[in-house]
C-alpha angles and dihedrals in degrees: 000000000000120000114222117188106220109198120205122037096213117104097279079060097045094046083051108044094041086048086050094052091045078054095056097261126134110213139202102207106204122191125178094212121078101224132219101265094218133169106210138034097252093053089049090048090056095047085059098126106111112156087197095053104034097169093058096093088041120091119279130199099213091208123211092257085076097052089044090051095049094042098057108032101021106030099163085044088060083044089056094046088055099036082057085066094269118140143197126261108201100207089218104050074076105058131174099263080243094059097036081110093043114045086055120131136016130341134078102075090150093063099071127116144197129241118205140113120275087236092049094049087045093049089046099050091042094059088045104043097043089053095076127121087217091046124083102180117186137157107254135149112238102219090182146303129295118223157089120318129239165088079311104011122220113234126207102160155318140274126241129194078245088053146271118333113201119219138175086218141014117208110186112211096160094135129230093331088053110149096197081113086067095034090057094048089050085066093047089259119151119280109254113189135207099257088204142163133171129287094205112221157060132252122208114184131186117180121213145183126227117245101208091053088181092048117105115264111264100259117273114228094194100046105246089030147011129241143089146233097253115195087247105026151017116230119176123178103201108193104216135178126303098025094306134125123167116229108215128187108194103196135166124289093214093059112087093184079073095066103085092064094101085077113096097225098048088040083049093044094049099042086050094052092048113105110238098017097053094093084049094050090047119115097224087054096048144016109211113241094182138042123246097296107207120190110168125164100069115143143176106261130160126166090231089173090075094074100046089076142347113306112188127333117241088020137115138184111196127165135003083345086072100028140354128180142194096305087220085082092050096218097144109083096038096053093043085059085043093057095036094068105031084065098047083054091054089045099061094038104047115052095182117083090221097055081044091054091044097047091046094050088049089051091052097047093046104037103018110042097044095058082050085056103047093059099040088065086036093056088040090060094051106050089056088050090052091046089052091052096048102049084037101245128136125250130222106215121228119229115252093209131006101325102331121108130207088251094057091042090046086047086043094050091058100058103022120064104195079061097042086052085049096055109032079064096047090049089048087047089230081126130026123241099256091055090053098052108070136170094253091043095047086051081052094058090039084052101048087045091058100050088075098237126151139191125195114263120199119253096182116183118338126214095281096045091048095051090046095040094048096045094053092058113085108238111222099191096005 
Protein backbone atom coordinates (compact mmCIF):
# COMPACT_ATOMS: atom_id res chain seq x y z
CA UNK A 1 0.00 0.00 0.00
CA UNK A 2 1.38 3.57 -0.65
CA UNK A 3 2.41 5.74 2.18
CA UNK A 4 1.33 9.42 1.80
CA UNK A 5 3.02 12.48 5.02
CA UNK A 6 0.62 14.42 5.69
CA UNK A 7 2.03 17.68 7.37
CA UNK A 8 -0.30 19.84 9.80
CA UNK A 9 -2.88 18.18 12.23
CA UNK A 10 -5.47 21.01 12.07
CA UNK A 11 -8.52 20.42 10.01
CA UNK A 12 -6.88 21.24 6.45
CA UNK A 13 -4.49 17.99 7.75
CA UNK A 14 -7.54 15.59 9.05
CA UNK A 15 -9.66 16.18 5.91
CA UNK A 16 -6.78 15.29 4.31
CA UNK A 17 -5.48 12.56 5.91
CA UNK A 18 -8.91 10.85 6.41
CA UNK A 19 -9.60 11.71 2.19
CA UNK A 20 -6.18 10.17 1.62
CA UNK A 21 -7.04 6.90 3.62
CA UNK A 22 -10.92 6.57 1.62
CA UNK A 23 -8.58 6.78 -1.24
CA UNK A 24 -6.11 3.36 0.01
CA UNK A 25 -3.44 5.30 1.53
CA UNK A 26 -2.05 4.73 4.43
CA UNK A 27 -0.94 8.24 6.16
CA UNK A 28 1.48 9.46 8.76
CA UNK A 29 -0.29 12.74 10.09
CA UNK A 30 2.41 14.88 11.51
CA UNK A 31 1.65 17.92 13.55
CA UNK A 32 4.33 20.25 15.25
CA UNK A 33 2.22 21.08 18.06
CA UNK A 34 1.72 18.68 20.93
CA UNK A 35 -2.07 18.95 21.46
CA UNK A 36 -4.27 19.00 24.76
CA UNK A 37 -5.20 15.36 25.09
CA UNK A 38 -8.88 16.13 26.35
CA UNK A 39 -11.82 14.01 26.82
CA UNK A 40 -14.97 16.40 26.21
CA UNK A 41 -15.87 19.35 24.01
CA UNK A 42 -15.81 22.18 26.91
CA UNK A 43 -12.35 21.25 28.03
CA UNK A 44 -11.18 21.38 24.20
CA UNK A 45 -12.84 24.60 23.83
CA UNK A 46 -10.70 26.02 26.89
CA UNK A 47 -7.45 24.70 25.69
CA UNK A 48 -8.17 27.00 22.28
CA UNK A 49 -4.96 28.94 22.31
CA UNK A 50 -2.82 27.59 19.08
CA UNK A 51 -0.05 30.41 17.72
CA UNK A 52 0.08 28.54 14.68
CA UNK A 53 -3.94 28.56 14.10
CA UNK A 54 -5.03 31.81 15.43
CA UNK A 55 -8.40 31.71 14.14
CA UNK A 56 -9.15 28.70 15.86
CA UNK A 57 -10.58 30.30 18.91
CA UNK A 58 -12.49 33.04 16.38
CA UNK A 59 -16.18 32.30 15.05
CA UNK A 60 -16.64 29.82 11.94
CA UNK A 61 -19.69 29.40 9.49
CA UNK A 62 -19.36 25.45 8.80
CA UNK A 63 -21.13 25.93 5.01
CA UNK A 64 -23.16 23.35 3.46
CA UNK A 65 -20.29 22.33 1.13
CA UNK A 66 -18.76 20.49 4.43
CA UNK A 67 -21.82 18.54 5.36
CA UNK A 68 -22.25 17.63 1.84
CA UNK A 69 -18.77 16.50 1.70
CA UNK A 70 -18.94 14.37 4.90
CA UNK A 71 -22.28 12.96 4.11
CA UNK A 72 -21.49 11.60 1.11
CA UNK A 73 -18.07 10.59 1.22
CA UNK A 74 -17.44 10.31 5.28
CA UNK A 75 -20.84 9.36 6.83
CA UNK A 76 -19.57 8.06 10.44
CA UNK A 77 -17.07 11.44 10.41
CA UNK A 78 -20.42 13.73 10.14
CA UNK A 79 -21.81 11.08 13.11
CA UNK A 80 -19.17 11.88 15.00
CA UNK A 81 -19.60 15.90 14.36
CA UNK A 82 -23.08 15.59 15.55
CA UNK A 83 -22.53 12.95 18.31
CA UNK A 84 -19.90 15.71 19.69
CA UNK A 85 -23.03 17.90 20.32
CA UNK A 86 -22.91 19.53 16.89
CA UNK A 87 -26.35 20.13 14.97
CA UNK A 88 -27.90 20.95 11.27
CA UNK A 89 -28.99 24.37 10.02
CA UNK A 90 -31.34 23.85 7.17
CA UNK A 91 -30.73 27.32 5.07
CA UNK A 92 -34.45 27.44 4.28
CA UNK A 93 -36.18 26.94 7.73
CA UNK A 94 -34.88 30.67 7.71
CA UNK A 95 -36.55 32.28 4.71
CA UNK A 96 -36.59 35.90 3.49
CA UNK A 97 -39.97 37.01 4.99
CA UNK A 98 -40.76 37.44 1.04
CA UNK A 99 -40.04 33.82 0.25
CA UNK A 100 -41.59 32.20 3.72
CA UNK A 101 -44.44 30.85 1.10
CA UNK A 102 -42.04 29.90 -1.35
CA UNK A 103 -39.33 28.20 -0.08
CA UNK A 104 -42.16 25.53 1.56
CA UNK A 105 -41.73 21.67 1.11
CA UNK A 106 -39.07 19.46 0.16
CA UNK A 107 -35.70 20.22 -1.78
CA UNK A 108 -32.38 21.75 -0.82
CA UNK A 109 -30.85 19.08 1.08
CA UNK A 110 -27.66 20.16 0.04
CA UNK A 111 -28.06 23.85 1.99
CA UNK A 112 -27.82 22.77 5.19
CA UNK A 113 -24.87 23.73 7.89
CA UNK A 114 -23.59 22.90 10.51
CA UNK A 115 -23.32 24.87 13.80
CA UNK A 116 -20.56 24.01 16.13
CA UNK A 117 -17.45 25.49 17.51
CA UNK A 118 -14.19 25.23 15.52
CA UNK A 119 -12.76 23.64 18.46
CA UNK A 120 -15.51 21.37 18.74
CA UNK A 121 -15.39 20.28 14.89
CA UNK A 122 -11.63 20.02 15.30
CA UNK A 123 -11.91 17.84 18.60
CA UNK A 124 -14.48 15.76 16.89
CA UNK A 125 -12.59 15.03 13.63
CA UNK A 126 -9.21 14.41 15.62
CA UNK A 127 -10.66 11.54 17.79
CA UNK A 128 -12.14 10.18 14.74
CA UNK A 129 -9.51 10.53 12.28
CA UNK A 130 -6.76 9.39 14.42
CA UNK A 131 -8.59 6.55 15.10
CA UNK A 132 -7.97 4.99 11.95
CA UNK A 133 -6.49 1.96 11.39
CA UNK A 134 -4.72 3.66 8.14
CA UNK A 135 -3.64 7.04 10.37
CA UNK A 136 -0.37 7.22 12.69
CA UNK A 137 -0.57 10.51 14.04
CA UNK A 138 2.34 11.72 16.11
CA UNK A 139 3.91 15.23 17.22
CA UNK A 140 6.86 15.70 15.34
CA UNK A 141 8.98 19.10 13.78
CA UNK A 142 9.43 18.88 9.83
CA UNK A 143 12.87 20.21 9.34
CA UNK A 144 12.47 19.82 5.38
CA UNK A 145 11.73 17.47 2.52
CA UNK A 146 13.80 14.36 1.31
CA UNK A 147 14.29 13.91 -2.26
CA UNK A 148 15.83 14.25 -5.34
CA UNK A 149 17.21 17.53 -6.37
CA UNK A 150 16.32 19.65 -9.42
CA UNK A 151 14.86 21.91 -11.63
CA UNK A 152 11.30 19.80 -10.05
CA UNK A 153 12.55 17.97 -7.37
CA UNK A 154 11.42 14.51 -6.63
CA UNK A 155 10.14 14.09 -2.99
CA UNK A 156 10.18 10.93 -0.99
CA UNK A 157 9.90 12.14 2.29
CA UNK A 158 10.65 14.49 5.18
CA UNK A 159 12.97 14.90 7.73
CA UNK A 160 12.26 14.90 11.31
CA UNK A 161 14.46 16.00 14.13
CA UNK A 162 14.07 11.78 14.88
CA UNK A 163 15.23 11.18 11.15
CA UNK A 164 14.24 10.86 7.97
CA UNK A 165 10.42 9.47 7.25
CA UNK A 166 9.99 7.97 3.61
CA UNK A 167 6.80 8.64 1.74
CA UNK A 168 5.38 7.98 -1.69
CA UNK A 169 3.86 11.35 -1.40
CA UNK A 170 4.09 14.76 0.88
CA UNK A 171 1.00 16.81 1.13
CA UNK A 172 1.75 20.11 3.04
CA UNK A 173 -1.22 21.30 4.91
CA UNK A 174 0.64 23.48 7.30
CA UNK A 175 -1.58 26.16 6.98
CA UNK A 176 -0.80 29.82 6.27
CA UNK A 177 2.74 29.60 8.05
CA UNK A 178 3.48 26.85 5.99
CA UNK A 179 7.51 26.73 5.26
CA UNK A 180 7.29 23.98 1.75
CA UNK A 181 8.65 27.51 -0.25
CA UNK A 182 11.74 27.04 1.63
CA UNK A 183 11.59 23.21 1.60
CA UNK A 184 11.45 23.24 -2.34
CA UNK A 185 14.26 25.60 -2.65
CA UNK A 186 16.21 23.44 -0.38
CA UNK A 187 16.02 20.91 -3.13
CA UNK A 188 17.00 23.43 -5.79
CA UNK A 189 13.25 23.76 -6.81
CA UNK A 190 11.97 27.22 -8.32
CA UNK A 191 11.19 30.11 -5.97
CA UNK A 192 7.38 30.53 -5.68
CA UNK A 193 6.38 33.68 -3.79
CA UNK A 194 2.93 34.90 -1.41
CA UNK A 195 1.15 37.11 -3.96
CA UNK A 196 -0.72 39.13 -0.71
CA UNK A 197 -2.42 42.04 0.11
CA UNK A 198 -4.33 43.16 3.24
CA UNK A 199 -7.38 42.15 4.37
CA UNK A 200 -7.96 45.13 6.13
CA UNK A 201 -9.49 44.52 9.42
CA UNK A 202 -9.74 43.20 12.74
CA UNK A 203 -11.85 40.56 14.19
CA UNK A 204 -12.86 40.58 17.79
CA UNK A 205 -14.81 37.55 18.84
CA UNK A 206 -16.72 36.64 22.46
CA UNK A 207 -18.40 33.47 22.65
CA UNK A 208 -22.20 33.00 25.12
CA UNK A 209 -24.66 30.71 26.23
CA UNK A 210 -27.63 31.13 26.18
CA UNK A 211 -29.34 31.33 29.47
CA UNK A 212 -32.99 30.03 28.53
CA UNK A 213 -31.57 26.91 26.96
CA UNK A 214 -35.80 25.70 25.93
CA UNK A 215 -36.40 28.36 24.85
CA UNK A 216 -36.57 28.73 20.45
CA UNK A 217 -33.02 30.08 18.64
CA UNK A 218 -33.17 33.91 18.04
CA UNK A 219 -34.11 34.00 13.98
CA UNK A 220 -31.21 33.85 11.56
CA UNK A 221 -31.37 36.40 8.85
CA UNK A 222 -28.79 34.73 6.82
CA UNK A 223 -29.89 31.42 7.02
CA UNK A 224 -27.28 29.68 8.91
CA UNK A 225 -26.44 33.24 10.94
CA UNK A 226 -27.49 36.70 11.68
CA UNK A 227 -25.77 39.83 11.01
CA UNK A 228 -25.34 42.47 8.46
CA UNK A 229 -22.75 44.57 6.33
CA UNK A 230 -23.15 47.65 8.10
CA UNK A 231 -21.58 51.09 6.16
CA UNK A 232 -19.08 51.26 8.91
CA UNK A 233 -18.75 47.83 10.11
CA UNK A 234 -19.23 44.16 9.63
CA UNK A 235 -20.93 42.26 12.59
CA UNK A 236 -21.79 38.27 12.19
CA UNK A 237 -23.53 36.00 15.27
CA UNK A 238 -22.61 32.37 14.30
CA UNK A 239 -24.92 29.76 16.68
CA UNK A 240 -22.67 26.92 17.36
CA UNK A 241 -22.96 23.42 19.54
CA UNK A 242 -23.76 23.11 23.37
CA UNK A 243 -25.84 26.72 23.81
CA UNK A 244 -23.33 28.61 22.51
CA UNK A 245 -23.12 30.98 19.80
CA UNK A 246 -19.68 33.67 19.26
CA UNK A 247 -20.48 37.34 18.70
CA UNK A 248 -18.02 38.72 16.35
CA UNK A 249 -17.51 42.66 15.24
CA UNK A 250 -15.15 42.72 12.01
CA UNK A 251 -14.01 46.50 11.84
CA UNK A 252 -11.36 48.40 10.02
CA UNK A 253 -7.91 48.17 10.74
CA UNK A 254 -7.30 51.87 9.86
CA UNK A 255 -9.81 53.16 12.56
CA UNK A 256 -8.14 53.60 16.05
CA UNK A 257 -11.24 54.53 17.65
CA UNK A 258 -11.79 50.64 17.12
CA UNK A 259 -8.95 49.57 19.55
CA UNK A 260 -10.45 49.61 22.56
CA UNK A 261 -12.82 46.82 21.55
CA UNK A 262 -10.82 44.12 23.44
CA UNK A 263 -12.25 45.39 26.16
CA UNK A 264 -15.51 43.36 27.28
CA UNK A 265 -17.67 46.34 27.93
CA UNK A 266 -16.97 48.26 24.65
CA UNK A 267 -17.11 44.93 22.83
CA UNK A 268 -20.80 44.48 25.14
CA UNK A 269 -21.98 48.12 24.38
CA UNK A 270 -21.32 47.79 20.32
CA UNK A 271 -22.43 44.92 19.87
CA UNK A 272 -25.63 46.13 21.85
CA UNK A 273 -26.14 49.20 19.68
CA UNK A 274 -25.73 46.95 16.18
CA UNK A 275 -29.19 46.28 14.33
CA UNK A 276 -29.80 42.44 13.93
CA UNK A 277 -27.40 41.27 16.33
CA UNK A 278 -28.69 43.58 19.53
CA UNK A 279 -31.24 40.60 21.05
CA UNK A 280 -28.29 38.42 20.68
CA UNK A 281 -25.88 40.91 22.59
CA UNK A 282 -28.46 41.31 25.38
CA UNK A 283 -27.56 39.97 29.11
CA UNK A 284 -30.66 38.46 29.75
CA UNK A 285 -30.18 36.48 26.40
CA UNK A 286 -26.37 35.28 27.18
CA UNK A 287 -23.99 34.90 29.66
CA UNK A 288 -20.50 35.40 28.12
CA UNK A 289 -18.19 32.16 28.47
CA UNK A 290 -14.64 34.09 26.54
CA UNK A 291 -12.99 37.17 26.61
CA UNK A 292 -12.85 39.49 23.61
CA UNK A 293 -10.75 37.11 21.23
CA UNK A 294 -8.53 39.74 18.34
CA UNK A 295 -6.70 38.21 15.35
CA UNK A 296 -5.69 40.96 12.88
CA UNK A 297 -3.05 40.55 10.04
CA UNK A 298 -4.91 38.14 7.72
CA UNK A 299 -4.51 38.65 4.70
CA UNK A 300 -5.48 37.11 0.88
CA UNK A 301 -2.69 35.29 -0.14
CA UNK A 302 -2.34 32.39 -2.91
CA UNK A 303 1.08 30.97 -4.46
CA UNK A 304 -0.28 31.44 -7.94
CA UNK A 305 3.24 30.47 -9.34
CA UNK A 306 2.50 26.56 -8.40
CA UNK A 307 0.18 26.07 -11.11
CA UNK A 308 2.33 27.82 -14.25
CA UNK A 309 4.73 24.46 -14.41
CA UNK A 310 5.59 21.29 -12.43
CA UNK A 311 6.60 21.99 -9.02
CA UNK A 312 7.84 19.08 -7.36
CA UNK A 313 6.96 15.55 -8.08
CA UNK A 314 5.28 13.49 -5.17
CA UNK A 315 4.34 16.83 -3.56
CA UNK A 316 1.34 18.63 -2.76
CA UNK A 317 0.36 22.08 -1.32
CA UNK A 318 -3.52 22.07 -0.12
CA UNK A 319 -5.16 24.56 2.08
CA UNK A 320 -4.17 27.59 3.66
CA UNK A 321 -0.71 26.36 2.79
CA UNK A 322 -1.75 27.29 -1.23
CA UNK A 323 -4.13 29.93 -0.65
CA UNK A 324 -6.01 31.77 2.40
CA UNK A 325 -8.48 34.56 2.24
CA UNK A 326 -10.28 37.25 4.45
CA UNK A 327 -11.79 34.68 7.11
CA UNK A 328 -14.96 36.79 7.09
CA UNK A 329 -15.84 34.77 3.85
CA UNK A 330 -15.21 31.72 5.40
CA UNK A 331 -13.75 30.17 2.64
CA UNK A 332 -11.12 28.16 4.59
CA UNK A 333 -12.53 25.34 5.78
CA UNK A 334 -14.62 24.71 2.87
CA UNK A 335 -11.94 24.88 0.45
CA UNK A 336 -9.67 22.92 2.58
CA UNK A 337 -12.92 19.56 2.33
CA UNK A 338 -13.08 20.51 -1.40
CA UNK A 339 -9.45 19.87 -1.90
CA UNK A 340 -9.31 16.81 0.55
CA UNK A 341 -11.12 14.89 -1.34
CA UNK A 342 -10.34 16.01 -4.87
CA UNK A 343 -7.02 14.78 -4.12
CA UNK A 344 -8.01 11.57 -2.69
CA UNK A 345 -9.95 11.23 -6.11
CA UNK A 346 -6.51 11.95 -8.22
CA UNK A 347 -4.93 9.89 -6.25
CA UNK A 348 -6.88 6.75 -6.98
CA UNK A 349 -7.31 7.59 -10.91
CA UNK A 350 -4.00 8.55 -11.99
CA UNK A 351 -1.06 5.97 -11.07
CA UNK A 352 1.69 8.04 -12.52
CA UNK A 353 3.15 10.92 -10.30
CA UNK A 354 3.27 13.21 -13.37
CA UNK A 355 -0.66 12.84 -14.48
CA UNK A 356 -1.16 13.27 -10.51
CA UNK A 357 0.94 16.68 -10.57
CA UNK A 358 -0.93 17.85 -13.80
CA UNK A 359 -4.69 16.99 -12.54
CA UNK A 360 -3.99 18.62 -9.18
CA UNK A 361 -2.69 21.66 -10.66
CA UNK A 362 -5.78 21.75 -12.93
CA UNK A 363 -8.15 21.30 -9.60
CA UNK A 364 -6.49 24.17 -7.92
CA UNK A 365 -6.65 26.66 -10.99
CA UNK A 366 -10.36 25.86 -11.75
CA UNK A 367 -11.90 25.43 -8.33
CA UNK A 368 -9.21 27.18 -5.93
CA UNK A 369 -7.99 30.41 -7.52
CA UNK A 370 -10.94 31.55 -8.50
CA UNK A 371 -12.52 31.58 -4.94
CA UNK A 372 -9.21 33.51 -4.11
CA UNK A 373 -10.18 35.65 -6.53
CA UNK A 374 -13.45 36.21 -5.76
CA UNK A 375 -12.56 37.57 -2.17
CA UNK A 376 -10.10 39.16 -2.87
CA UNK A 377 -12.65 41.74 -5.18
CA UNK A 378 -14.89 41.28 -2.84
CA UNK A 379 -12.31 42.63 0.21
CA UNK A 380 -11.20 45.16 -2.00
CA UNK A 381 -14.88 46.57 -2.26
CA UNK A 382 -15.31 46.73 1.20
CA UNK A 383 -12.71 48.30 2.34
CA UNK A 384 -13.60 51.34 -0.08
CA UNK A 385 -16.65 51.21 1.08
CA UNK A 386 -15.33 51.34 4.59
CA UNK A 387 -12.74 54.45 3.58
CA UNK A 388 -15.78 56.38 2.11
CA UNK A 389 -17.63 55.96 5.13
CA UNK A 390 -15.31 56.88 7.10
CA UNK A 391 -14.16 60.09 5.55
CA UNK A 392 -17.82 60.56 4.75
CA UNK A 393 -17.79 60.43 1.47
CA UNK A 394 -20.32 58.43 -0.95
CA UNK A 395 -19.48 55.56 -2.86
CA UNK A 396 -20.30 54.72 -6.02
CA UNK A 397 -20.80 50.60 -6.03
CA UNK A 398 -19.22 48.48 -8.62
CA UNK A 399 -21.31 45.92 -10.42
CA UNK A 400 -20.58 42.24 -9.43
CA UNK A 401 -21.42 41.08 -12.39
CA UNK A 402 -22.48 43.10 -15.96
CA UNK A 403 -24.06 45.63 -14.77
CA UNK A 404 -25.52 44.17 -11.46
CA UNK A 405 -24.14 45.17 -8.16
CA UNK A 406 -24.09 42.92 -4.29
CA UNK A 407 -26.43 45.14 -3.08
CA UNK A 408 -29.35 44.30 -6.35
CA UNK A 409 -28.50 40.13 -6.11
CA UNK A 410 -28.78 40.35 -1.96
CA UNK A 411 -32.22 42.44 -2.58
CA UNK A 412 -33.01 39.96 -5.14
CA UNK A 413 -32.32 37.08 -2.90
CA UNK A 414 -34.59 38.12 -0.74
CA UNK A 415 -37.69 38.14 -3.03
CA UNK A 416 -36.59 35.45 -6.11
CA UNK A 417 -36.05 32.23 -5.42
CA UNK A 418 -34.33 30.99 -8.39
CA UNK A 419 -31.67 33.92 -7.08
CA UNK A 420 -31.88 33.13 -3.43
CA UNK A 421 -31.06 29.12 -4.53
CA UNK A 422 -28.18 30.65 -6.58
CA UNK A 423 -26.68 32.41 -3.83
CA UNK A 424 -27.23 30.52 -0.81
CA UNK A 425 -24.78 27.79 -3.03
CA UNK A 426 -22.34 30.16 -4.01
CA UNK A 427 -22.10 31.40 -0.38
CA UNK A 428 -21.81 27.96 0.73
CA UNK A 429 -19.19 27.52 -2.05
CA UNK A 430 -20.99 24.48 -3.20
CA UNK A 431 -20.92 26.43 -6.57
CA UNK A 432 -18.21 29.36 -7.94
CA UNK A 433 -19.14 32.43 -8.68
CA UNK A 434 -19.09 32.18 -11.94
CA UNK A 435 -21.67 28.88 -11.78
CA UNK A 436 -24.07 30.88 -9.72
CA UNK A 437 -24.28 33.51 -11.72
CA UNK A 438 -26.07 32.51 -14.70
CA UNK A 439 -27.50 34.18 -17.51
CA UNK A 440 -31.29 33.55 -16.27
CA UNK A 441 -30.29 34.54 -12.43
CA UNK A 442 -28.40 37.62 -13.34
CA UNK A 443 -31.97 38.75 -15.67
CA UNK A 444 -33.62 38.00 -12.38
CA UNK A 445 -31.74 40.32 -10.67
CA UNK A 446 -31.94 42.64 -13.54
CA UNK A 447 -35.72 42.03 -13.25
CA UNK A 448 -36.29 42.54 -9.45
CA UNK A 449 -34.06 45.73 -9.73
CA UNK A 450 -36.30 47.19 -12.25
CA UNK A 451 -39.53 46.75 -10.57
CA UNK A 452 -38.72 49.23 -8.63
CA UNK A 453 -39.04 47.35 -5.24
CA UNK A 454 -37.13 48.07 -2.18
CA UNK A 455 -36.42 46.38 1.53
CA UNK A 456 -35.03 48.00 4.23
CA UNK A 457 -31.73 47.49 4.57
CA UNK A 458 -29.81 48.23 8.33
CA UNK A 459 -27.46 51.42 8.73
CA UNK A 460 -26.35 50.69 12.51
CA UNK A 461 -24.03 53.42 14.18
CA UNK A 462 -22.06 55.70 11.94
CA UNK A 463 -18.50 57.18 12.68
CA UNK A 464 -19.70 59.75 14.90
CA UNK A 465 -22.04 57.54 16.85
CA UNK A 466 -19.19 54.79 17.24
CA UNK A 467 -16.45 57.28 18.59
CA UNK A 468 -19.03 58.79 21.00
CA UNK A 469 -20.65 55.37 21.96
CA UNK A 470 -17.24 53.61 22.62
CA UNK A 471 -15.57 56.75 24.86
CA UNK A 472 -18.41 56.90 27.19
CA UNK A 473 -18.00 53.62 28.14
CA UNK A 474 -15.25 53.13 31.10
CA UNK A 475 -12.38 50.67 29.76
CA UNK A 476 -11.35 48.15 32.44
CA UNK A 477 -8.16 46.69 30.70
CA UNK A 478 -8.20 49.16 27.65
Amino acid sequence: MQRAVVVGGSLGGLLTALALAQSGWDVDLVERDPLPDVGDVESAFRCHPRPAVPQAGHSHNLFALIVTMLRERAPDALDACTGAGMRFLRVRDQPPPPLAAALTGPGDEDLIGLAGRRATLEWALRRYVHGLPQVSARVDAVEGLVGTCGDVPMVTGIRTPSGPVEADLVVDASGRRSHSATWISELSGRAVPWDTDDGGAVYYTRYYRRRDTAAAWLPLNRGVAAGAALPAYYTVVIPADADTYSITLVVPSKQPVFRGLRDPARFQALAAATPVIDAWASDEHGEPISDVRVMAGFTNSIRRDILTAPYATGFAVIGDAFMHTDPTFARGISVAALSAFALGDILAEHRDPGDRDAAWRDFLNREVVSRHDDVRARNLERSAAWAAAWAGEPLAEPPAIEDVTWNEIGMAAAMDEVVWRAMNRYMHVLDRFDEAMSADVVARVRAVRDSGVVLPVPTGPGPADIRDLLSAVPAATA
